[in-house]
C-alpha positions in Angstrom: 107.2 -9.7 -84.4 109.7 -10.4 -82.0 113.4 -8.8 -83.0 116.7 -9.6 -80.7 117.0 -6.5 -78.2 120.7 -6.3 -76.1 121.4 -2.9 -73.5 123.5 -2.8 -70.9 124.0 0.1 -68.3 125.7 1.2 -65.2 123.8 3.2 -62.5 124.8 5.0 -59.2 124.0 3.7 -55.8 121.3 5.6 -55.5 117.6 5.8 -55.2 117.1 6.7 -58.3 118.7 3.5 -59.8 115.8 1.0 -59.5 113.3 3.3 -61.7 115.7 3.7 -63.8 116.9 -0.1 -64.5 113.0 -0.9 -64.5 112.8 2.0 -67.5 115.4 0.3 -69.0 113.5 -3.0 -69.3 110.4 -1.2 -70.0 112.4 0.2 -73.6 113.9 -3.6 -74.1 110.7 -5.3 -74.4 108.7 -3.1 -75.7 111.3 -2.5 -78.4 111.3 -6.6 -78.7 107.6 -6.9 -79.1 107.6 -9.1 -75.5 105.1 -6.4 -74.0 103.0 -10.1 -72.1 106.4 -10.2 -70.2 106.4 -6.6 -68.8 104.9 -7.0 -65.5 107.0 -10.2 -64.0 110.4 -8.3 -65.5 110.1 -5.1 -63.9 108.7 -6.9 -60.7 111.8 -8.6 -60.5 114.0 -6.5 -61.8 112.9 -3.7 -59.0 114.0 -6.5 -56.6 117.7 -7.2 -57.8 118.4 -3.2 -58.2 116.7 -2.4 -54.7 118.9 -5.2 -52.9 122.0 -3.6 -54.8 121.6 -0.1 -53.9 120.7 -1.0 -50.6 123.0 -3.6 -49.4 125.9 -3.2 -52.0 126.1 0.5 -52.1 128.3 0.1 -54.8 127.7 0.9 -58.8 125.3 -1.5 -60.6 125.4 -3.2 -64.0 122.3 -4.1 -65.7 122.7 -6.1 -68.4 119.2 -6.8 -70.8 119.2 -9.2 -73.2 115.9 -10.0 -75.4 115.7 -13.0 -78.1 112.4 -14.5 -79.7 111.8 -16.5 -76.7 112.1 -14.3 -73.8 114.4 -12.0 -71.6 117.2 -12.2 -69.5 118.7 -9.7 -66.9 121.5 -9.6 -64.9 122.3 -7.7 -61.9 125.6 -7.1 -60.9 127.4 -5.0 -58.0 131.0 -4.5 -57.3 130.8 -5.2 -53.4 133.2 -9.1 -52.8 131.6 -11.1 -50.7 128.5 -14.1 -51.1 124.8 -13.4 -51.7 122.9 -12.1 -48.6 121.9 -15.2 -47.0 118.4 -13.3 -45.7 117.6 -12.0 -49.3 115.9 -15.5 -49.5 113.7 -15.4 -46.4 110.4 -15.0 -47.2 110.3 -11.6 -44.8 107.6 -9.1 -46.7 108.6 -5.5 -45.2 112.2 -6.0 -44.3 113.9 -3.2 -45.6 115.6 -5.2 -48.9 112.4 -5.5 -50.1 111.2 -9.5 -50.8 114.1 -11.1 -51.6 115.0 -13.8 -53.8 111.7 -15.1 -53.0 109.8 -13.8 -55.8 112.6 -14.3 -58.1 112.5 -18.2 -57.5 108.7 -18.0 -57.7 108.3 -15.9 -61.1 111.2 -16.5 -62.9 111.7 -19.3 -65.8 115.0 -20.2 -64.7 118.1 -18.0 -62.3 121.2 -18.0 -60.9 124.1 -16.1 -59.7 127.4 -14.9 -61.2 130.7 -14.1 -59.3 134.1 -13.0 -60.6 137.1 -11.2 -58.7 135.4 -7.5 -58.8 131.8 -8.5 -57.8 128.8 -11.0 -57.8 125.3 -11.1 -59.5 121.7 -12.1 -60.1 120.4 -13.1 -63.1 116.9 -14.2 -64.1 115.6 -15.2 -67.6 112.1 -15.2 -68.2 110.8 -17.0 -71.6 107.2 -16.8 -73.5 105.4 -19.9 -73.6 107.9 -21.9 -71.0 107.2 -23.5 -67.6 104.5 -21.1 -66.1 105.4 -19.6 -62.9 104.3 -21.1 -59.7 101.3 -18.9 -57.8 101.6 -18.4 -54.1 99.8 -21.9 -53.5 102.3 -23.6 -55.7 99.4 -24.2 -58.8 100.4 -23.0 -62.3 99.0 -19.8 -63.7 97.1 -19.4 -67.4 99.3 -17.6 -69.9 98.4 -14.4 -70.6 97.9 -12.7 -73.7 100.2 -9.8 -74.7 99.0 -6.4 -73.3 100.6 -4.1 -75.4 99.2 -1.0 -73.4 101.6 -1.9 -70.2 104.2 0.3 -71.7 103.7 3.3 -70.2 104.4 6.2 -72.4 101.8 9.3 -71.6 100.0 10.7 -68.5 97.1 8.5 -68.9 99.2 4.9 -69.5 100.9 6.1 -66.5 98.1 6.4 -63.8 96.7 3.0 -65.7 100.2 1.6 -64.5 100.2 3.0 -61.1 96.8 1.5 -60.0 96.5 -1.6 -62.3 97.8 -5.1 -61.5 97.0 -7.6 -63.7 94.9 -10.4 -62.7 97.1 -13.2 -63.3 99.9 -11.4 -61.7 97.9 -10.0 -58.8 96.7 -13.5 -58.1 100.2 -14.9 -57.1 101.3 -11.8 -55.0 101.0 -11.9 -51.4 99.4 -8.8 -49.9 102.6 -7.3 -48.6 104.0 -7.7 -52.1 100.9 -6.4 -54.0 101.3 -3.2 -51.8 105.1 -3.3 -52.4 104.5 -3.3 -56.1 101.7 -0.4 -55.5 104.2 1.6 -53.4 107.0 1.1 -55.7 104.7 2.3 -59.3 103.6 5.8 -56.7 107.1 6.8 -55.7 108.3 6.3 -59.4 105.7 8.7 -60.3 105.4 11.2 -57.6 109.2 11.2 -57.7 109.5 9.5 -54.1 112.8 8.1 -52.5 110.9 5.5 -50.9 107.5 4.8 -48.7 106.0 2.5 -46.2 102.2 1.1 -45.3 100.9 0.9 -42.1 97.8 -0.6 -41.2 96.4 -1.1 -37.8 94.0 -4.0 -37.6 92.3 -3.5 -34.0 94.0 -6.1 -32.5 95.8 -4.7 -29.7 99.2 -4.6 -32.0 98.7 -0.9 -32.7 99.8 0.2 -36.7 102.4 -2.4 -38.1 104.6 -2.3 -41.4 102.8 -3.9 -44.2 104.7 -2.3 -47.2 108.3 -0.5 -47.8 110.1 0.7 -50.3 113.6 2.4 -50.3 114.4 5.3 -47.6 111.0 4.7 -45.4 111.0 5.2 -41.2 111.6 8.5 -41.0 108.4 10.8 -38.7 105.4 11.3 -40.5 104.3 14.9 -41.0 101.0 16.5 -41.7 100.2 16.7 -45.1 98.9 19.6 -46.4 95.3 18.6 -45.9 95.5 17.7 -42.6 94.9 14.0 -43.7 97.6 12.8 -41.0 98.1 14.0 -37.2 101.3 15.3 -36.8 104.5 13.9 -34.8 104.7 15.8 -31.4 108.7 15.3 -31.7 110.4 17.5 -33.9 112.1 15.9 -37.3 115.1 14.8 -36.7 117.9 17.3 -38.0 119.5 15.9 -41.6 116.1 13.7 -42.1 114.6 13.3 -45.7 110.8 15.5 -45.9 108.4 12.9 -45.2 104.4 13.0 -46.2 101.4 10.6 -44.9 98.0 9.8 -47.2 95.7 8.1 -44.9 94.1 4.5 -46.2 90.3 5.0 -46.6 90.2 1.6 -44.6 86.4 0.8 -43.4 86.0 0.4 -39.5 87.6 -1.0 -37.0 90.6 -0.4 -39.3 93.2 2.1 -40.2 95.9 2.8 -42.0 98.6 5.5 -43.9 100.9 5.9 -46.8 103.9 7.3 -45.4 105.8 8.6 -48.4 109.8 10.4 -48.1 111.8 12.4 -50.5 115.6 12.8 -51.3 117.3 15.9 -49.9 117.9 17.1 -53.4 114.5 16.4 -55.0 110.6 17.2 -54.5 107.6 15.1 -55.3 105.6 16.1 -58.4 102.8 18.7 -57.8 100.0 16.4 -57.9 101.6 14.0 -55.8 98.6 14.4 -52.8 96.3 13.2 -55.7 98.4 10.3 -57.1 98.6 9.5 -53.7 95.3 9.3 -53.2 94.6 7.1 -56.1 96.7 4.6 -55.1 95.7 4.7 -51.4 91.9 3.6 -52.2 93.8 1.1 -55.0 95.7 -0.4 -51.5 92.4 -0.3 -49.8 90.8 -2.5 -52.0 93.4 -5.0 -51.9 93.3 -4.9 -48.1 89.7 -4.8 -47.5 89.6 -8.0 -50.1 92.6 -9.7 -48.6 90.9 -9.3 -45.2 86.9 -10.9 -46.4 89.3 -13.2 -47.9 91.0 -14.3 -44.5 87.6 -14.1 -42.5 86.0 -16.7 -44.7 88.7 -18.8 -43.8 88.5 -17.9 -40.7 84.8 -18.4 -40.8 84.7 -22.1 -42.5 88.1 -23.1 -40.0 86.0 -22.1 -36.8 82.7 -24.0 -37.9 84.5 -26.8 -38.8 86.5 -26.6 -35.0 83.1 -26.0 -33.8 81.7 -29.3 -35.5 84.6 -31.1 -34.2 84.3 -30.1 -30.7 80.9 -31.2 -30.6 80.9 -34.1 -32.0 84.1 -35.6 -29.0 82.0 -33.5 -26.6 78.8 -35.6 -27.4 80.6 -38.7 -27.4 81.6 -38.5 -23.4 78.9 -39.0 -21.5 81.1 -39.1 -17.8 80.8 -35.9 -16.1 84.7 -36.1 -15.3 85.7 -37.1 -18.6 83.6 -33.9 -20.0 85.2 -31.8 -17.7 88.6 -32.6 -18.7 88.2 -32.9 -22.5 86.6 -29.1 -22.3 90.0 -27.2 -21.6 92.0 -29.6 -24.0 89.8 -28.4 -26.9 90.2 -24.7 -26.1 94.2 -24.9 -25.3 95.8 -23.4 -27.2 93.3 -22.9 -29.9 91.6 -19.8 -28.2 93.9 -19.3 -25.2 96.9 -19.7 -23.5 95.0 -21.7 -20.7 91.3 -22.9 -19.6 89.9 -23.6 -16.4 85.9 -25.2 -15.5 84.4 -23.8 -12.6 81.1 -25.9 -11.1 78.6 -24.7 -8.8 78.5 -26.9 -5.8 75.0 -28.0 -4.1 75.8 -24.5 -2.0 76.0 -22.1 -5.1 79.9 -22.1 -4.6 82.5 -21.7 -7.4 85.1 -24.9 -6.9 87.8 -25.5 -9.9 86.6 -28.9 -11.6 89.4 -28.9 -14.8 92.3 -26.7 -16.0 95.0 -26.6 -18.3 97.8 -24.5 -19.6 100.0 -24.2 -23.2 102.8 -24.4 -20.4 102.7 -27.1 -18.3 105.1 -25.7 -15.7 102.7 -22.8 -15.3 100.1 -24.9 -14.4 100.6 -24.8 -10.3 100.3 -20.9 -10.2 97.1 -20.7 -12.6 95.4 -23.5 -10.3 96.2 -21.2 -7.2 95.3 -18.3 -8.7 91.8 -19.9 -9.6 91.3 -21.5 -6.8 89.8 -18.6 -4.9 92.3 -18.3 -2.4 95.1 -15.7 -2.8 92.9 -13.8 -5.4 89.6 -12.2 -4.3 89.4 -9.8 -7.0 89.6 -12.8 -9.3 87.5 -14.8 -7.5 84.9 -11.8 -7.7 84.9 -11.3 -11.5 84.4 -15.6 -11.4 81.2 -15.4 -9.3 79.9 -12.0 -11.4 79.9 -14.5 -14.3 78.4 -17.4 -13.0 75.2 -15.3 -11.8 75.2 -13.0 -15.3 74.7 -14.1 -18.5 77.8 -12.2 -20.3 81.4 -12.1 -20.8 83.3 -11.2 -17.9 87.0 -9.7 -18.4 89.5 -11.1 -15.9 92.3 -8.9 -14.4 96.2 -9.5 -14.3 97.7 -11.9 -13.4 94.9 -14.3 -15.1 94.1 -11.9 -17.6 91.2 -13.4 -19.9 87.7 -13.8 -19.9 85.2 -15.8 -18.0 81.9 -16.9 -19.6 78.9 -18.3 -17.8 77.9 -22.4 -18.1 74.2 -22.5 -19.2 72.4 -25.0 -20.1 68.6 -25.4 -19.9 68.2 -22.4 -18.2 70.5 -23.3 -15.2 73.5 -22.0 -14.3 76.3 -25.2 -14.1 79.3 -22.9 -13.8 81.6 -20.8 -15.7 84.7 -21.4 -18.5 87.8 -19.2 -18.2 89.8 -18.7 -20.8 93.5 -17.1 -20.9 94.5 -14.6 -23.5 97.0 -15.7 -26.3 100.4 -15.0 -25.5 101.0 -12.2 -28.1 97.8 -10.3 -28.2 93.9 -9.6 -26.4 91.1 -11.9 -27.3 89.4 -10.4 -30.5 85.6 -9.7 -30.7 85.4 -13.1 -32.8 87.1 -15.3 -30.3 84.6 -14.0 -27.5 82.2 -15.1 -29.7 83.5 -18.5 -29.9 84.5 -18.8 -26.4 80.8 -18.2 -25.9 79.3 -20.7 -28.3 81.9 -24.1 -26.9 80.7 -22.7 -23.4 77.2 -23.4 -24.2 77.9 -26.6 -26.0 80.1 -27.9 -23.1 77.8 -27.0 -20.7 75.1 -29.2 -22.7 77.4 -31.6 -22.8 77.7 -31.5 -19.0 74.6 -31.6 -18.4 73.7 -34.5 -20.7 76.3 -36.6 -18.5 74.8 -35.6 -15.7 72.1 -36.6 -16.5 73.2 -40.2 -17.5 75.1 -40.3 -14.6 72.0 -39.9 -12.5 69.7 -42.1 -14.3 72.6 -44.7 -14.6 72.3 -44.7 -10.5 69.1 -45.4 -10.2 69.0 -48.3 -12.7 72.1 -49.9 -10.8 70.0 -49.1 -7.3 67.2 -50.5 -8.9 69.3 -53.8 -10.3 70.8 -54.1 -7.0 67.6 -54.3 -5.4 65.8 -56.9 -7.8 69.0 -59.1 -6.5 69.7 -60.4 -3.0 72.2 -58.5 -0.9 73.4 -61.5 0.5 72.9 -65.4 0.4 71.6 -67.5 3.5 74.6 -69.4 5.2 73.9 -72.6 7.2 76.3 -75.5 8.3 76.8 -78.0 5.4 75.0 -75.5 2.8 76.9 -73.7 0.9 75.1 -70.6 -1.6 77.1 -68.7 -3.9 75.8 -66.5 -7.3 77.8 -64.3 -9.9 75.9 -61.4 -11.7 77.2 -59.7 -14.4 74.7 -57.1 -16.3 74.9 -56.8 -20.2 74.8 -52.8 -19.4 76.3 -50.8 -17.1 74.2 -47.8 -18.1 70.7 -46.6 -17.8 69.2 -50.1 -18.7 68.1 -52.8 -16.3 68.4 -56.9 -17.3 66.1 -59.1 -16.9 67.9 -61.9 -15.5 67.6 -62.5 -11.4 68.3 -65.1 -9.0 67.2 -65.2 -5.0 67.5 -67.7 -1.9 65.1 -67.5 0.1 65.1 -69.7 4.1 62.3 -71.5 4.6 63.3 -72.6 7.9 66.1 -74.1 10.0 66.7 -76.6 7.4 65.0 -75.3 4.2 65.5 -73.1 1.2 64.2 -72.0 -1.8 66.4 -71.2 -4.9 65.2 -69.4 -7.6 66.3 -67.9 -10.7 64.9 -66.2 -14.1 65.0 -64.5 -17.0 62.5 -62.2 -18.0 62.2 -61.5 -21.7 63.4 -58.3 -22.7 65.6 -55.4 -20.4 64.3 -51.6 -19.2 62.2 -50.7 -16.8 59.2 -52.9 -18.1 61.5 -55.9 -17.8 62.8 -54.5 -14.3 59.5 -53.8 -13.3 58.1 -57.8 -14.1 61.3 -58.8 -12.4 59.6 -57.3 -9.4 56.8 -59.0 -9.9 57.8 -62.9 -10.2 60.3 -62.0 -7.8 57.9 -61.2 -5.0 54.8 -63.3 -6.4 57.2 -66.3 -5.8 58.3 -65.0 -2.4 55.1 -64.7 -1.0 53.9 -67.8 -2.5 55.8 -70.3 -0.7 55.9 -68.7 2.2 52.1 -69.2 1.8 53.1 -73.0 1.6 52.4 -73.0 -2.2 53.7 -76.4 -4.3 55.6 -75.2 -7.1 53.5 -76.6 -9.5 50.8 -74.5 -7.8 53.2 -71.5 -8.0 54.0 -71.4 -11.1 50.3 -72.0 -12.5 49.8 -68.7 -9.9 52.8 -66.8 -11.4 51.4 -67.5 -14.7 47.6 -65.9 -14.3 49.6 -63.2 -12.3 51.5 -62.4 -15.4 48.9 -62.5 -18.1 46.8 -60.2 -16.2 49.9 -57.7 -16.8 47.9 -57.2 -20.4 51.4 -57.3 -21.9 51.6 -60.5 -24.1 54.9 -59.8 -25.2 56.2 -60.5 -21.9 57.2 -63.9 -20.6 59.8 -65.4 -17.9 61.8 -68.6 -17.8 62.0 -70.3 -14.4 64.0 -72.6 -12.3 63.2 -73.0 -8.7 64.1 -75.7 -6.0 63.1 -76.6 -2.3 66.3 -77.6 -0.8 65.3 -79.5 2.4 68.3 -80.8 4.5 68.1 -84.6 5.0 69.0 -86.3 9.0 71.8 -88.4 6.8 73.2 -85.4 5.9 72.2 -85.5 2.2 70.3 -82.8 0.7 67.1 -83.2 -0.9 66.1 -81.2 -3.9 62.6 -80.5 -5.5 63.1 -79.2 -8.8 60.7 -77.3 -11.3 61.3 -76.1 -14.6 59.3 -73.8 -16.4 60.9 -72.8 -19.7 64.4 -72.8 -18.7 67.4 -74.8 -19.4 68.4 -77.6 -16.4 70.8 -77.1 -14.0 73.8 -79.5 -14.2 74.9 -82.2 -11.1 78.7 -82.0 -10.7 79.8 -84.7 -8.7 83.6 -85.0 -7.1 85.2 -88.8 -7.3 86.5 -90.2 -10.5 84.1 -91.3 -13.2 83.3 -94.2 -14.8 86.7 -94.1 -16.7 88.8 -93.5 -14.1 89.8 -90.5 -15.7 88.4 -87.7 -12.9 85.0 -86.7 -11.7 82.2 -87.8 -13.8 80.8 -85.9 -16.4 78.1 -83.4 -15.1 74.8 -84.2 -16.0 71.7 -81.9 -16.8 68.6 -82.6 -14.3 64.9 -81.8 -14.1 61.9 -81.7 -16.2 61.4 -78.7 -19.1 58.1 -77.1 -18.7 56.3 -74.4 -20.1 57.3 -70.6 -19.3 55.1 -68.2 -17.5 53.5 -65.5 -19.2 53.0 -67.0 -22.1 50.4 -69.6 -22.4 46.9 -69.7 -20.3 47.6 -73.2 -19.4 51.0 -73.8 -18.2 52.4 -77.5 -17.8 55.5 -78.4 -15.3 56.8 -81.3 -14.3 58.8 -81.7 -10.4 61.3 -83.6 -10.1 62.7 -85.1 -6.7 66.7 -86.1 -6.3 69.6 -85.8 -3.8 72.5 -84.2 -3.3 75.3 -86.4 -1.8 78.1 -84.6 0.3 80.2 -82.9 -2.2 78.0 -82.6 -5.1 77.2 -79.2 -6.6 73.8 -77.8 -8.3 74.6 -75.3 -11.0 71.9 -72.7 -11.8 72.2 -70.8 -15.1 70.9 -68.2 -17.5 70.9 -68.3 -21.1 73.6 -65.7 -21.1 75.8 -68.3 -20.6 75.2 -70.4 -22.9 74.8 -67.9 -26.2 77.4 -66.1 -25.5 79.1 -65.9 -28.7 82.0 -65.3 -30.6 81.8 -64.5 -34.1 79.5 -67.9 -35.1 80.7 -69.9 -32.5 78.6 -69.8 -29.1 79.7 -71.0 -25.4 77.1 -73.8 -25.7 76.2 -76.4 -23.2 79.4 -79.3 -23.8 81.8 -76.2 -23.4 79.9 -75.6 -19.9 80.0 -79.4 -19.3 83.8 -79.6 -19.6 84.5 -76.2 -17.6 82.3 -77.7 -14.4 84.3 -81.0 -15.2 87.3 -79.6 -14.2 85.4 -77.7 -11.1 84.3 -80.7 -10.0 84.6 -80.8 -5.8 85.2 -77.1 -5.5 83.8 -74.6 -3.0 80.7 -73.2 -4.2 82.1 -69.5 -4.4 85.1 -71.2 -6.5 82.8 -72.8 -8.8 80.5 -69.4 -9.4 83.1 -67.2 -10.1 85.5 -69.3 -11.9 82.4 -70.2 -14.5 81.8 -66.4 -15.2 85.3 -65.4 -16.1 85.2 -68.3 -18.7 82.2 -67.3 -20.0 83.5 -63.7 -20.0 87.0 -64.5 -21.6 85.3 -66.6 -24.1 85.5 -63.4 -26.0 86.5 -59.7 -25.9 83.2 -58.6 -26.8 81.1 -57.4 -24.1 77.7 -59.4 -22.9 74.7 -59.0 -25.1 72.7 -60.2 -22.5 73.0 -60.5 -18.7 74.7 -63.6 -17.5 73.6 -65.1 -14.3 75.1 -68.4 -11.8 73.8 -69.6 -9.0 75.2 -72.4 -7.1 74.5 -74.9 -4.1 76.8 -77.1 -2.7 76.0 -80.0 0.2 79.7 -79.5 1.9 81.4 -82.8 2.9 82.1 -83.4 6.6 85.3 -82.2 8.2 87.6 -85.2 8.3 
C-alpha cells in the first residue's frame, strides 16, 4: 500500500552529503511502499547533491515528498546566481558528474526554483506516468516493484553495489553505468570520490571514463601490488589515493583509482569490494565494446558494398583513379594518394586528395618523389611487397600495394586521421578497398584497351578519306551506336575506278561484334575486288551472295546499295544503280518545284532487290539515270530512318522535308547537317549505327 511520506533535511558541503541525501530517499520510498521507483530517484538525486557540493559549496536542502503516485525531490543551495549553464551538456566525466542531462532523460516532469537566498532543482518522478525516454529516445517497459533494492544488510548491500537493473542499465550510457558503479563502491567502501580509466590501444594512452567526487589525485600501489606506483612523490596536503586494476581482456586496460577524505579510511574490505565491482565494470566495458565493433562491423561492410558497387560502375581508367581517394577521404584518412607503375616499373602519382584542400600542394610534393627519398623508398618497398608499408613524418600513414590478378598496378597511400594512428581494423580495410580498386583499375583497363581496338578496327572497315575530282563532289557522316568494345555493322566506301569513274557503296550488315565486323570485311573487299575485276553489279552481287552463304552462318545477311558513277563529256553524271535489300537513295534537285514554292520534293530512286546472304538465288534489278549539275544523291542506312523517339520514328517524309530544305547545298553541308537532325531528333542515344553518304555533280563556276 502506498502511504504519503514528507522529510526534509539540511547537509554540509561535503562529500559525505550525496550518500547521505540518496539514504534519505532510500528511507522515503521504502517507507511509501514505491520501492519500483528506487533506482531512477537515487540516480538522480546523486546528480543534484554532487553538483551542489561541488559547485555551490554552500549548505543543501533536500526536500522528499512521497504521495500515492510518485515522488518528488528538491535540491536547493544557498549560492545567488543562475543554474550552471554546462550542467546540461551532455559531458560524461566532467567533474559535476552528468548534469541535468539524465535528469531531463529520467525524470517525469522538472524544473527549477529561485528565491532571494538561493536556487534549486526539482524532479518528480510518478508510477505509471509517461515512461522515461532510453538513450535512443524509445520508451522503456515498466517495471515491476523490486522490493529487495532497499539495501538494509551486508548481503542487499553487495547486491546493490554490483546490480543494475535491466531496464535501467539499458538507458545508461557507458560512462554513466560506470558513474553509477563508482558512485554504489565509494558509498560502501567509505570513498570521497574515484575515477575509471581505460586505455583502448589506440594511441590515446588511458583516458577518463568515470568520476566521482574528489578523483585526480596520483595513484598509489595498492597493497597487492595490483597498480605500478607514481615515480613522483604525493603531493603534500593530497587525499590517500588507491588503484584496483580492470581485469580488461587484451589489447586493453584499465584501473579504479579510488581517494579518501583526510579525516576518514575506507572499510577493511575495501580491496575486495573493489574488486567486485571492477570485474562488474569489466563486463559492461567488454559488452559495450562487442557492442560498438558490430556496428563497426555492419557500418564497414556496408561502406565496403558501397564502394564497390561506384567502383564497378566506372569503367575509365581516369575516372577510377580519381573516385579511389574520394571514397577513402576522410573515411579512413586525412588524405589518399594512387601511385601507377609506368611501362618502366616507375612509381608516378596518378590521383590525390586531402580533408584540407589548402594542404593539398605540399602532400603532392611530398609524394611526388622529389624532395622526399626516404618516402619515395617506403613507396617503391610497397609496390614490390605484398604488405603494409608504414610511412614516415611528414606523410605519416601507410602505403599498401595495388594487385590485381597477380600484377602489381601500383600502390594506395593513405594518411593518418588527424587525432590518432590507423588502428589494426583500418589497416585491414585500407587493404581490402586497395584490392577492390585495383580490380577496378584493371577492369578499365581493360575496356580501355579492347575499346581501342574495336575503334581501330571500325576505322579501318571505313575509308580514310573520299576520292576528290573536279565537278564530283563525296562526302559521308558515320556515327556508331557504341563507342565501346562493340563494332557496327553499317559501312560505306568510294572506290576510283578511273579518271572519270567511281564506285559508291554502302551496307548494313545484320547484327554488331566482331562477327558483324568481320563480314563487314568480307563484302567490303569481295566488292572491291570484284569490280576492279570488271564485274556487273548484277554479277557482283549474285558473287557476294555465294560468297556469303559459304560463311555457314545463316543468320547473317547484308543490305546493299552500290553505284557506278561515270562522268558524262556534257558534264552530267551518269549513275548505275543496284539495290539489294536496301532502302533507295533520294535525288535532291536545286530550282523551284513544280509549285513554285522551292526545290522540288526529293524523290526515292532505283530498284529493291533481294539482300545478300540470305537467299541462294538473289534477284536485283539496275537501274540507269543522270545527275544534272547541282543535283545531289543521298545514300542512307536504316539508322536513319528508325531512329526513334518514344513511338514516333524519323521515318522517310521527315527525311524528305529535311533534304528539301538542303536542296543545292555542298555535299559536306548536306552529310553533316542530315546527322545532327537525325541525332537531335531525340536525346536518346543511337540504337543502331547511322550512316550518310553523299554525291554531288557540282555546277560550273559562273
Amino acid at each position: 500500500m502506498t502511504t504519503a511520506v514528507h522529510r526534509r533535511l539540511r547537509l554540509p558541503a561535503d562529500y559525505r552529503s550525496p550518500a547521505a541525501a540518496r539514504a534519505a530517499v532510500r528511507e522515503v520510498l521504502v517507507e511509501s511502499g514505491q520501492s519500483d521507483l528506487l533506482d531512477e530517484a537515487l540516480l538522480l538525486t546523486t546528480e543534484l547533491s554532487t553538483n551542489g557540493v561541488v559547485h555551490a559549496g554552500t549548505d543543501l536542502d533536500v526536500d522528499i515528498a512521497a504521495d500515492e503516485r510518485g515522488v518528488t525531490v528538491t535540491v536547493t543551495d544557498y549560492r545567488g546566481g543562475p543554474i550552471e549553464t554546462n550542467l546540461l551538456t551532455p559531458d560524461e566525466t566532467a567533474e559535476h558528474g552528468r548534469g541535468l542531462l539524465l535528469v531531463d532523460q529520467f525524470a517525469t516532469s522538472w524544473g527549477t526554483t529561485h528565491d532571494p537566498t538561493g536556487k534549486g532543482v526539482w524532479f518528480r518522478l510518478e508510477r505509471g506516468g509517461p515512461p522515461a525516454r532510453t538513450r535512443y529516445g524509445q520508451p522503456t517497459r515498466p517495471r515491476p516493484e523490486s522490493p529487495e533494492a532497499a539495501a538494509t544488510g551486508p548481503a542487499d548491500a553487495l547486491v546493490w553495489l554490483v546490480h543494475v537493473p535491466e531496464d535501467l542499465r539499458q538507458r545508461l550510457t557507458l560512462p554513466q553505468l560506470l558513474s553509477e558503479l563508482l558512485l554504489r563502491l565509494c558509498e560502501v567502501i567509505g570513498a570521497a570520490g574515484g575515477a575509471v580509466y581505460v586505455d583502448a590501444s589506440d594511441g590515446r594512452g588511458q583516458r577518463m571514463v568515470a568520476r566521482q567526487g574528489t578523483a585526480g589525485l596520483p595513484v598509489v600501489e595498492a597493497p597487492d601490488g595490483i597498480a605500478a606506483p607514481e615515480t613522483e612523490p604525493e603531493p603534500a596536503g593530497s587525499a590517500p589515493a588507491e588503484s584496483v586494476a580492470l581485469p580488461l581482456p587484451r589489447p586493453l586496460s584499465g584501473r579504479i583509482e579510488l581517494h579518501t577524505a583526510p579525516d576518514a579510511a575506507l572499510t577493511e574490505s575495501w580491496h575486495s569490494l573493489a574488486q567486485l565491482s571492477a570485474e562488474r565494470m569489466t563486463i559492461a566495458i567488454e559488452n559495450d565494446r562487442l557492442r560498438d565493433m558490430d556496428r563497426a562491423r555492419r557500418s564497414w561492410l556496408t561502406y565496403l558494398a558501397e564502394a564497390s558497387e561506384l567502383l564497378a560502375q566506372s569503367l575509365d581508367v581516369e575516372l577510377t583513379l580519381a573516385l579511389v581517394p574520394q571514397l577513402v577521404v576522410p573515411r579512413l584518412g586525412e588524405w589518399c594518394a594512387l601511385h601507377v607503375l609506368d611501362e618502366y616499373g616507375e612509381l608516378s602519382l596518378a590521383a590525390s586528395t586531402h580533408a584540407d584542400e589548402g594542404a593539398l600542394p605540399l602532400l603532392r610534393r611530398l609524394l611526388s618523389g622529389h624532395d622526399e627519398e626516404e618516402i619515395s623508398d617506403r613507396l617503391a618497398e610497397a609496390a614490390h611487397g605484398d604488405g603494409v608499408v608504414a610511412l614516415p613524418r611528414p606523410a605519416e600513414g601507410v602505403a599498401v600495394p595495388l594487385i590485381a590478378r597477380g600484377g602489381v598496378l601500383g600502390t594506395l597511400s593513405v594518411g593518418r586521421p588527424p587525432d590518432r594512428l590507423h588502428a589494426p581494423d583500418d589497416v585491414t580495410i585500407i587493404s581490402d578497398i586497395a584490392r577492390r580498386a585495383a580490380l577496378a583499375i584493371e577492369n578499365a583497363r581493360i575496356h580501355a584497351e579492347r575499346a581501342d581496338v574495336s575503334q581501330a578496327f571500325q576505322r579501318a572497315l571505313l575509308p580514310s578519306a573520299l576520292p576528290t575530282a573536279d565537278g564530283v563532289t563525296f562526302a559521308a557522316e558515320y556515327e556508331p551506336a557504341s563507342t565501346g568494345t562493340d563494332v557496327g555493322g553499317d559501312f560505306y566506301d568510294v572506290l576510283e575506278l578511273g579518271a572519270d569513274q567511281w564506285l559508291m557503296c554502302i551496307g548494313d550488315v545484320c547484327g554488331k561484334g566482331a562477327q558483324a565486323a568481320a563480314l563487314t570485311g568480307v563484302v567490303r573487299d569481295v566488292i572491291r575486288v570484284l569490280v576492279r575485276d570488271g564485274r556487273p553489279l548484277g554479277r557482283i552481287v549474285e558473287l557476294l551472295n555465294q560468297t556469303l552463304l559459304d560463311q555457314h552462318d545463316g543468320y547473317r545477311y547484308c543490305t546493299l546499295a552500290m553505284a557506278v558513277v561515270t562522268r558524262a563529256a556534257d558534264g552530267a553524271l551518269e549513275i548505275e544503280l543496284c539495290l539489294s535489300g536496301h532502302d533507295k537513295p533520294f535525288l535532291v534537285r536545286p530550282g523551284a518545284g513544280a509549285d513554285g514554292g522551292g526545290a522540288p520534293a526529293p524523290e526515292q530512286v532505283g530498284e529493291c532487290g533481294t539482300a545478300v546472304g540470305l537467299l541462294p538465288e538473289v534477284t536485283v534489278t539496275p537501274v540507269k539515270f543522270r545527275l544534272a549539275p547541282g543535283d545531289a544523291l543521298v545514300f542512307f542506312t536504316d539508322g536513319v530512318t528508325e531512329r526513334r523517339r518514344g513511338s514516333t520514328l524519323f521515318g522517310h517524309q521527315r527525311l524528305r522535308r529535311e533534304l528539301r530544305g538542303l536542296a543545292g547545298a555542298p555535299a559536306a553541308t548536306v552529310a553533316g547537317k542530315l546527322t545532327d537532325a537525325v541525332l537531335s531528333f531525340t536525346a536518346d542515344p543511337p540504337r543502331d549505327d547511322i550512316a550518310v553518304l553523299v554525291l554531288r555533280n557540282e555546277p560550273a563556276a559562273p
